[in-house]
C-alpha positions in Angstrom: -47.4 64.1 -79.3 -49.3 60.8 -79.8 -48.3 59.7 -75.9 -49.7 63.0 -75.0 -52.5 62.0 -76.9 -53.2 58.5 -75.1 -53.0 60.5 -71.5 -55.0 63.3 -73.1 -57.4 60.2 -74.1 -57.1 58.2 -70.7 -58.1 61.6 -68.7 -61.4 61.3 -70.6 -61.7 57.1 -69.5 -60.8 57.6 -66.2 -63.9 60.8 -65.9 -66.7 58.9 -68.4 -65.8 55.6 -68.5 -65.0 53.5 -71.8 -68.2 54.3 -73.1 -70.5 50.7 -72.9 -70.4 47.2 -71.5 -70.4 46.2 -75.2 -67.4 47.5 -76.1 -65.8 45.7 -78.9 -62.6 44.2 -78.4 -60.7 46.3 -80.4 -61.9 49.5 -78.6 -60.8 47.2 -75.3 -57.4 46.6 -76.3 -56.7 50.1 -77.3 -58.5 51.5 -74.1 -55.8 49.2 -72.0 -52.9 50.2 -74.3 -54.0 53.9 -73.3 -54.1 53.2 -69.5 -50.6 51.3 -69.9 -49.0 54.7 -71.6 -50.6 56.8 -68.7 -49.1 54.2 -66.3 -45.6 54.5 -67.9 -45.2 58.4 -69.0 -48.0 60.3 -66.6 -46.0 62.7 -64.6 -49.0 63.4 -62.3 -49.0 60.5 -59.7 -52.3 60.5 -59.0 -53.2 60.4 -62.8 -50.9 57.1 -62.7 -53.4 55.9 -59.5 -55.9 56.1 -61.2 -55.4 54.2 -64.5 -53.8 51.3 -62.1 -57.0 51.0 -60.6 -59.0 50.6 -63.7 -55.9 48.3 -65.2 -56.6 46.3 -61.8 -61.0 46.3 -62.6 -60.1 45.2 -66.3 -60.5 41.3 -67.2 -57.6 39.3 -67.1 -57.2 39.4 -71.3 -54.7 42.3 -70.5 -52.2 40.4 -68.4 -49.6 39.7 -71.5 -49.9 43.5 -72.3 -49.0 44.4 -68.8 -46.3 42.0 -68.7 -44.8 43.3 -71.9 -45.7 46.9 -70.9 -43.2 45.9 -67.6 -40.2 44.7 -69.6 -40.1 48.3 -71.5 -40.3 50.4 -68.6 -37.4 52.2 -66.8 -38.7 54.2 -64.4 -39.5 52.8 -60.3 -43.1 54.5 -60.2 -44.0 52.7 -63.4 -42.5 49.3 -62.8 -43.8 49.3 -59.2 -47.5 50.0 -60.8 -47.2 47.2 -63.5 -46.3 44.8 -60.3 -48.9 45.9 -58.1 -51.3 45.2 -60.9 -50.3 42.1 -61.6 -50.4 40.9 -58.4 -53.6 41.5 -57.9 -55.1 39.7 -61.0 -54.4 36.4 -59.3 -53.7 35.2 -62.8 -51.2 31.7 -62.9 -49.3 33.1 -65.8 -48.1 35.5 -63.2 -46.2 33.2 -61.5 -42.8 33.6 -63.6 -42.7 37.2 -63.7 -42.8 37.8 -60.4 -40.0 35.1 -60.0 -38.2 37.3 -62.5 -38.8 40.8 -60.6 -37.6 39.0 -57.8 -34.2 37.7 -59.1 -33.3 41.8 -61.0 -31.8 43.5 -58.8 -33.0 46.8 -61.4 -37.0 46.3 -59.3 -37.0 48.4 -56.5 -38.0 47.2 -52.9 -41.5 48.2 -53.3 -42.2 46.3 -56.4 -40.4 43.2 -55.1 -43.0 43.4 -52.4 -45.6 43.5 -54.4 -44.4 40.4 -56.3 -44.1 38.4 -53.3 -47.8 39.5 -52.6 -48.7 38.6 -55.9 -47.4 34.9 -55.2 -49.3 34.7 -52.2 -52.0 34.9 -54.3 -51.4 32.1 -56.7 -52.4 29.5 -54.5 -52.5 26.6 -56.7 -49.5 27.1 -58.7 -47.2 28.5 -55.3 -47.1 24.9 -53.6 -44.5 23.0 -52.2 -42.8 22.3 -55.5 -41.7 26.4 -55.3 -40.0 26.0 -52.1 -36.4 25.5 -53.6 -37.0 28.6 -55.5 -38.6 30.7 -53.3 -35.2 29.6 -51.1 -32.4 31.3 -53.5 -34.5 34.3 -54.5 -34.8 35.1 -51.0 -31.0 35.0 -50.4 -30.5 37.0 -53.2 -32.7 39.7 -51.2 -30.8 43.1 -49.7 -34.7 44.5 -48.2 -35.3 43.2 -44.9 -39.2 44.1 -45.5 -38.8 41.7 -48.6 -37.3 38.8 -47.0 -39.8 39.0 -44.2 -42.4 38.8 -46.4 -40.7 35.5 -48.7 -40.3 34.0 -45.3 -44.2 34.3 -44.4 -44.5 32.5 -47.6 -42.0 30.1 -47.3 -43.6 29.5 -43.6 -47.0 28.7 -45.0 -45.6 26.1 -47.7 -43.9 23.8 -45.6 -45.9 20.8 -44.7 -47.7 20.6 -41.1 -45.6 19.0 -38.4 -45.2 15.0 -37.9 -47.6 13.6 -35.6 -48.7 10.1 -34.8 -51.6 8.9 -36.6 -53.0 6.1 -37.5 -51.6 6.8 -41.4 -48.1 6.6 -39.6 -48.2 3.0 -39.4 -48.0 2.4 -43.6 -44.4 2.7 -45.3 -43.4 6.1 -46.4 -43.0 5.8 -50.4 -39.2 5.4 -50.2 -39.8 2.6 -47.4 -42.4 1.0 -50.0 -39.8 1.1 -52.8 -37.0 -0.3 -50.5 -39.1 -3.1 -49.5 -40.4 -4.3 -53.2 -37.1 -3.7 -54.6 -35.5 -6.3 -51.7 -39.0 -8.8 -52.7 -36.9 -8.2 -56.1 -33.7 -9.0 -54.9 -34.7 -12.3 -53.5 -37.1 -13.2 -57.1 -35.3 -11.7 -60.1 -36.6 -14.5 -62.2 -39.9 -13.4 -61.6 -40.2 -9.7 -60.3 -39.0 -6.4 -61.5 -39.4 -2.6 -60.2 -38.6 0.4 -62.1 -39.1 3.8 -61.2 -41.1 5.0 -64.3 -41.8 8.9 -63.4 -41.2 11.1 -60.7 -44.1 13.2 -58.7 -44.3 16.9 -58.2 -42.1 16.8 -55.7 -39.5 14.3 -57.5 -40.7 11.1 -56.0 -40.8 8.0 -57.5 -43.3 6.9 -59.3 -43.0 3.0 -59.0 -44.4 -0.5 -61.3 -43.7 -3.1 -60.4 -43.5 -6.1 -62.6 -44.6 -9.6 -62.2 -44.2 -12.2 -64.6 -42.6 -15.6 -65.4 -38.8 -14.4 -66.9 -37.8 -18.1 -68.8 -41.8 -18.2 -70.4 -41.7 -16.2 -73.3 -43.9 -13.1 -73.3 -45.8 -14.0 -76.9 -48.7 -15.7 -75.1 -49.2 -13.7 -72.5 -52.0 -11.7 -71.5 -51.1 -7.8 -69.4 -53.1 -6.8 -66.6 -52.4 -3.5 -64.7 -53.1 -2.2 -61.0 -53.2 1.2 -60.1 -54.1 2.5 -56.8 -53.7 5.6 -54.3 -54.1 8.8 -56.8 -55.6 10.0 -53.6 -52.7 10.1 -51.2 -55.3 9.2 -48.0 -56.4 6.1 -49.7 -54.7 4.0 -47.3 -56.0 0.8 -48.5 -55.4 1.3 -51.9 -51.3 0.9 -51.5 -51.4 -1.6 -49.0 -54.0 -4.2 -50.3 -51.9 -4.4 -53.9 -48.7 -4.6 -51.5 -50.6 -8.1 -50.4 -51.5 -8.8 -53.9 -47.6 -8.4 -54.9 -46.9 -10.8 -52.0 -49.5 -13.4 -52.3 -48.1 -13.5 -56.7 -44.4 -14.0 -55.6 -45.4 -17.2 -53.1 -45.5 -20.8 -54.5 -48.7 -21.6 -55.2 -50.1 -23.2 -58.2 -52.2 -20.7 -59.3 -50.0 -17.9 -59.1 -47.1 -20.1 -60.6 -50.0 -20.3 -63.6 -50.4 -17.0 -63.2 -46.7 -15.8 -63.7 -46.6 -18.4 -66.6 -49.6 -16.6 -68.6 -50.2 -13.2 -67.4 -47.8 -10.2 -67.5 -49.0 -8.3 -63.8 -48.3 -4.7 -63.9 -48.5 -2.9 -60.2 -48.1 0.9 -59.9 -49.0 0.4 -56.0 -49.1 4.6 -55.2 -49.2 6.7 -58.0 -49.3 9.5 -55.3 -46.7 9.6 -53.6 -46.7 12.9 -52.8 -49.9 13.0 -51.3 -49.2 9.7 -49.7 -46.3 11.1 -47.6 -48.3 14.2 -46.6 -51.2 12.0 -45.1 -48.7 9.8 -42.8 -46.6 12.8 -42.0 -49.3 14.2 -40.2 -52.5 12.4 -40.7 -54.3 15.6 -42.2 -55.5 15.7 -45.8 -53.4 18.9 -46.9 -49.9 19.0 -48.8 -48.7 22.5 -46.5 -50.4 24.9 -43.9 -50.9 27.6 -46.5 -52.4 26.4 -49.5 -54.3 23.5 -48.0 -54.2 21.0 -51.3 -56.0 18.3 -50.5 -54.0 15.1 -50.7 -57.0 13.7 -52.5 -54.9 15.3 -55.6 -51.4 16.1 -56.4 -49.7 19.0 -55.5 -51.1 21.3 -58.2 -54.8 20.5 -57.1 -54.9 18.0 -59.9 -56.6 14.6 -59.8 -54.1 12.2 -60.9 -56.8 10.3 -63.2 -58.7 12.6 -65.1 -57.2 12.4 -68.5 -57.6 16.4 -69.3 -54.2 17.3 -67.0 -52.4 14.1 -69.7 -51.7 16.4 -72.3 -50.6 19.6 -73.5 -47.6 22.1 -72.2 -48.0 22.0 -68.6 -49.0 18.1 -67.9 -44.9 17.5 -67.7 -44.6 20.0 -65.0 -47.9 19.5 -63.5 -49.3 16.2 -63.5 -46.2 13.7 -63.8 -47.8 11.2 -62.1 -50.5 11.1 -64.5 -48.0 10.8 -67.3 -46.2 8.1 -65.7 -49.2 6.2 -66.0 -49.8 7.1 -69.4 -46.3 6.2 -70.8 -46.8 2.7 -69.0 -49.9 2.0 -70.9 -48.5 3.0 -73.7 -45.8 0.2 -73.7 -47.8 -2.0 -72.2 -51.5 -1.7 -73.6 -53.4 -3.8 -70.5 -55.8 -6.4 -71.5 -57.4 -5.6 -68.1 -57.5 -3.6 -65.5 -58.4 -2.7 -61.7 -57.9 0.7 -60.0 -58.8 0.4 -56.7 -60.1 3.5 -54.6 -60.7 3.0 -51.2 -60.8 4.3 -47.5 -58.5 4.1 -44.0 -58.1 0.9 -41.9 -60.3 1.1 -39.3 -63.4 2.9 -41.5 -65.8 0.9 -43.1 -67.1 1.4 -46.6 -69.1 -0.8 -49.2 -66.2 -2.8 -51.3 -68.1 -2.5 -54.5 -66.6 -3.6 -58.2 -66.9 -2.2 -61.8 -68.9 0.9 -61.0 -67.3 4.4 -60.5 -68.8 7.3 -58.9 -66.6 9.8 -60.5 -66.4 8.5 -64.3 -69.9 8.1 -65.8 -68.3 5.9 -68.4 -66.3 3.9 -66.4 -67.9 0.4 -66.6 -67.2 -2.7 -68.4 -69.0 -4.1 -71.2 -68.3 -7.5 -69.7 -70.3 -7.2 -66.7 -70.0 -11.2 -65.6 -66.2 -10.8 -64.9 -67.5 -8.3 -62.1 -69.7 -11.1 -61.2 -67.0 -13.7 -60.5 -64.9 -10.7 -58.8 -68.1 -10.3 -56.6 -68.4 -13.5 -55.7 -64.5 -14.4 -55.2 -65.2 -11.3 -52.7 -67.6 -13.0 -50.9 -66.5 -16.4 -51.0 -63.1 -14.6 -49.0 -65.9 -13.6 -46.2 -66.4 -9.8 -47.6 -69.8 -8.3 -48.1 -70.1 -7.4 -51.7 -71.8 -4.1 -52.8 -73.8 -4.0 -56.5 -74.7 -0.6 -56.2 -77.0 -0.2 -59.2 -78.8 -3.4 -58.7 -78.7 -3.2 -54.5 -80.2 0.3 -54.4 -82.7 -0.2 -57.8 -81.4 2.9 -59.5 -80.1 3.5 -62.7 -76.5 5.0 -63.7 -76.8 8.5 -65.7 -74.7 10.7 -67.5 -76.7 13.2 -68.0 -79.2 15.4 -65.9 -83.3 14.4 -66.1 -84.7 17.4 -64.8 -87.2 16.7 -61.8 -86.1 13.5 -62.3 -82.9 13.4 -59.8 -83.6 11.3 -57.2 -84.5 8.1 -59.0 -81.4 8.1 -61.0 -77.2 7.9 -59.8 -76.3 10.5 -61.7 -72.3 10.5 -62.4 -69.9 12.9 -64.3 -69.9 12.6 -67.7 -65.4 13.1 -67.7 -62.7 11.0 -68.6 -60.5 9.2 -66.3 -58.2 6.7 -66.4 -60.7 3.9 -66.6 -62.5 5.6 -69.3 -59.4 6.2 -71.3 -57.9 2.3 -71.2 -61.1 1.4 -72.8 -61.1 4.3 -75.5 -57.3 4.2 -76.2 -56.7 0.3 -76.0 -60.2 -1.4 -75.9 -59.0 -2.8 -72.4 -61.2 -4.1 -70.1 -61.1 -1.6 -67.0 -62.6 -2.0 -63.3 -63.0 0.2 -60.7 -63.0 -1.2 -57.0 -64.3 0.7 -54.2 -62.8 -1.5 -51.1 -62.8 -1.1 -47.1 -60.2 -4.4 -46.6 -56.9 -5.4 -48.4 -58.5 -8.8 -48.5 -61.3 -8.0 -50.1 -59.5 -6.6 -52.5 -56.6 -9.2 -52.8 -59.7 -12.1 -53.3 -61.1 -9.9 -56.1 -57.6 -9.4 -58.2 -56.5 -13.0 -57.8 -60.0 -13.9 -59.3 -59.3 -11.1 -62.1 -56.5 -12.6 -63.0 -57.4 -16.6 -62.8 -59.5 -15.1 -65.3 -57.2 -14.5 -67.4 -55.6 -18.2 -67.7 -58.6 -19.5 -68.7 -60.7 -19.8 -71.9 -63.8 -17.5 -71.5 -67.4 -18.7 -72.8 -67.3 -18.3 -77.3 -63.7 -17.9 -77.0 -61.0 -20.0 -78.8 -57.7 -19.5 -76.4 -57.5 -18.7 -73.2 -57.2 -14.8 -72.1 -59.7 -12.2 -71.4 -62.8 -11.7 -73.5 -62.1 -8.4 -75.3 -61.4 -9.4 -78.9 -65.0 -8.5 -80.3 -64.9 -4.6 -81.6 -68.3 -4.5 -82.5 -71.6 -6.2 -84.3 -74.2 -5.2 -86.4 -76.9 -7.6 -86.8 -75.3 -10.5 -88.1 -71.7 -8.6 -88.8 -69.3 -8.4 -86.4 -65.8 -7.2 -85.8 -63.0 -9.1 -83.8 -59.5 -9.1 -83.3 -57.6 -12.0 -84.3 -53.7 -13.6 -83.9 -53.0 -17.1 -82.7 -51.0 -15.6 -79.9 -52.2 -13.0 -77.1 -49.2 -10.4 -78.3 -50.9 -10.8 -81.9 -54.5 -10.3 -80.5 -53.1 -7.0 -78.8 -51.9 -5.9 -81.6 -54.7 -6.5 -84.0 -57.3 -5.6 -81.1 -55.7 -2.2 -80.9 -55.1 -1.3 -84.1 -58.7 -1.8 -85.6 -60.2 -0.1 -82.2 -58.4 2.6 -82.8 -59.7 2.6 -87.0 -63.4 2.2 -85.9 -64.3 5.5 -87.1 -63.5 4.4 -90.5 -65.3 1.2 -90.2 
């Protein structure tokens, strides 16, 4: 009697509608449980069409009671509705049930259809990384209409065909890690590499390590490179592959170097992307889906810190945690990401100034002085873009006001989050040239050997947490590993200060 009632009630929807655009969300919920019992017990097909197509016009806060409505129904008619509205909500948490209606062999032919529809539609989360998957459900498929249909999908996700471009002329990823693990080979006194997270597609994630092995780690300062989080960032890779070079040679200052300075170099955190670029020298990860290699293969930028945590980071953003974990055992004392464009384009090779992260700039400004002038020293022309084009940085928007300002993103990247988490001192570098680059890191890290103006032992110049007036705050130690330490630990206690 009471399902007769819900149809009985649904007729009435389906004529006058649910009443208001106000209605409260209790009268929603029970509305939508009343097209669900039409959906699974109406005899009259067409009464069933028509409660699909207003489950189908409702807002996606119905989705879990569709999918829950699906694993209770028996019937084909019913379980082929439930699919087809599903697939057409284009809603991610989609994704594994239609994997599942796939794989039971209890979903008719119809429904199955509809699921592989209903992927086609999940264009973010349906990438490259499904492929395998997509693979075994579709020999597990009897319906020639079905696997016709998974292998127009599976057509659209693979990447596009190799072609020579200039990209082709940079080592693959694996050709990059086979090369810095021989440099390794030949200096294992003073180099290490370690695979410290795989990508999207299970790529390695690489850092490489360069450091003095017989000088004891107590006194010395850490420095980390990043580079490539977009994959068509050719100089990015390439110009810390030179800075990796130019730190394992002979020289006295990168013999100091070694001896004082712990050098961290994850030289292409994108591998992913990376690969797709030099495969075919277009920006997207597969025909279908067009991801820019600018991000991962989820659409995600590698950097901003909201894709670092919660359930899904580990499945879609492991390159993002692979940073995070390093930083987390080794909290840098500084820091250069470098961002940059293809040989052969020109761009201005600025320092300490992003145009992504509002927050991204150093409260040391005269380190990006001497890295500016190290630049130009090396023959590079070095962009201040603040002080070169007279504008001010913003955060925020100045109504009427927007074209005397630079107004950048008020978001979190990794630059941001070095400085919030461990009080490092973070620089962005724009660069055109691996030289310019290479002149501004070796300067970066000289830097680092030396004793800064007011400071008591060489290092970089981040021990002072704050000042009032005449009270201030600074970290203390008589080594660098106990300035770390201390540094970190009262940063992270300044809201109690």
């Amino acid at each position: 009697m009471k399902k007769c009632t819900a149809i009985v009630a649904v007729i009435g929807i389906l004529l006058a509608g649910d009443g208001s655009a106000s209605a409260g969300t209790r009268e929603n919920r029970e509305t939508v449980e009343s097209l669900l019992t039409t959906v699974v017990e109406a005899k009259d097909e067409s009464l069933r069409k028509k409660a699909v197509e207003e489950l189908v016009k409702r807002d996606n806060t119905s989705i879990p009671s569709v999918i829950e409505a699906l694993k209770k129904s028996k019937s084909d008619p019913a379980k082929e509705a439930l699919v087809y509205v599903l697939s057409h909500k284009k809603d991610e948490r989609t994704k594994k049930v239609f994997f599942e209606v796939l794989k039971d062999t209890t979903f008719s032919p119809k429904a199955r259809g509809w699921a592989v529809y209903g992927l086609g539609e999940l264009t973010r989360v349906v990438n490259r990384s499904s492929v395998e998957m997509l693979k075994r459900l579709l020999e597990l498929q009897k319906s020639e209409q079905v696997k016709t249909k998974l292998k127009a999908l599976l057509a659209g996700l693979e990447p596009f065909p190799v072609k020579d471009n200039p990209f082709a002329k940079d080592p693959s990823s694996a050709e990059m890690q086979k090369g810095l693990q021989g440099w390794a080979r030949v200096h294992p006194d003073i180099m290490d590499v370690e695979v410290r997270g795989k990508s999207v597609l299970g790529k390695p994630v690489l850092l490489v390590k360069i450091t003095d092995e017989k000088t004891s780690d107590e006194n010395k300062s850490i420095v980390l490179f990043t580079s490539t989080h977009c994959g068509g960032e050719e100089i990015g890779a390439t110009s810390l592959l030179h800075l990796t070079k130019w730190l394992l040679g002979k020289g006295a200052v990168a013999k100091r170097i070694r001896e004082r300075i712990i050098v961290l170099i994850m030289p292409c955190v994108n591998p992913d992307g990376w690969d797709a670029r030099r495969r075919s020298g277009r920006p997207y990860h597969s025909r279908r889906g067009k991801t820019n290699t600018a991000w991962n293969v989820y659409g995600i930028n590698i950097y901003d810190t909201q894709y670092w945590f919660g359930a899904k980071a580990a499945e879609e953003n492991p390159e993002g945690l692979a940073i995070l974990r390093v930083a987390e055992e080794y909290p840098p004392d500084a820091s250069m990401d470098i961002h940059s464009t293809q040989r052969g384009l020109t761009m201005p090779d600025s320092t300490g100034f992003s145009w992504g992260d509002f927050n991204a700039h150093s409260f040391q400004p005269l380190i990006v002085e001497e890295m500016n002038r190290a630049m130009e020293k090396a023959g590079c022309l070095a962009e201040r873009p603040a002080m070169d084009s007279g504008r001010i940085k913003i955060g925020s928007r100045i109504r009427g006001r927007e074209h005397n300002y630079y107004r950048i993103n008020d978001k979190q990247t990794i630059m941001s989050h070095l400085y919030l988490r461990y009080h490092t001192l973070a620089y962005n570098c724009e660069a055109a040239f691996d030289f310019a680059v290479v002149a501004r890191a070796r300067r970066l890290l000289e830097i680092g050997t030396e004793t800064w103006r007011n400071e008591f032992y060489p290092g970089y110049p981040n021990r002072q947490l704050g000042r009032w007036g005449s009270t201030s705050i600074a970290a203390w130690g008589d080594t660098a590993k106990k300035r770390r330490k201390s540094r970190v630990e009262l940063w992270r206690k300044m809201n109690q200060i």
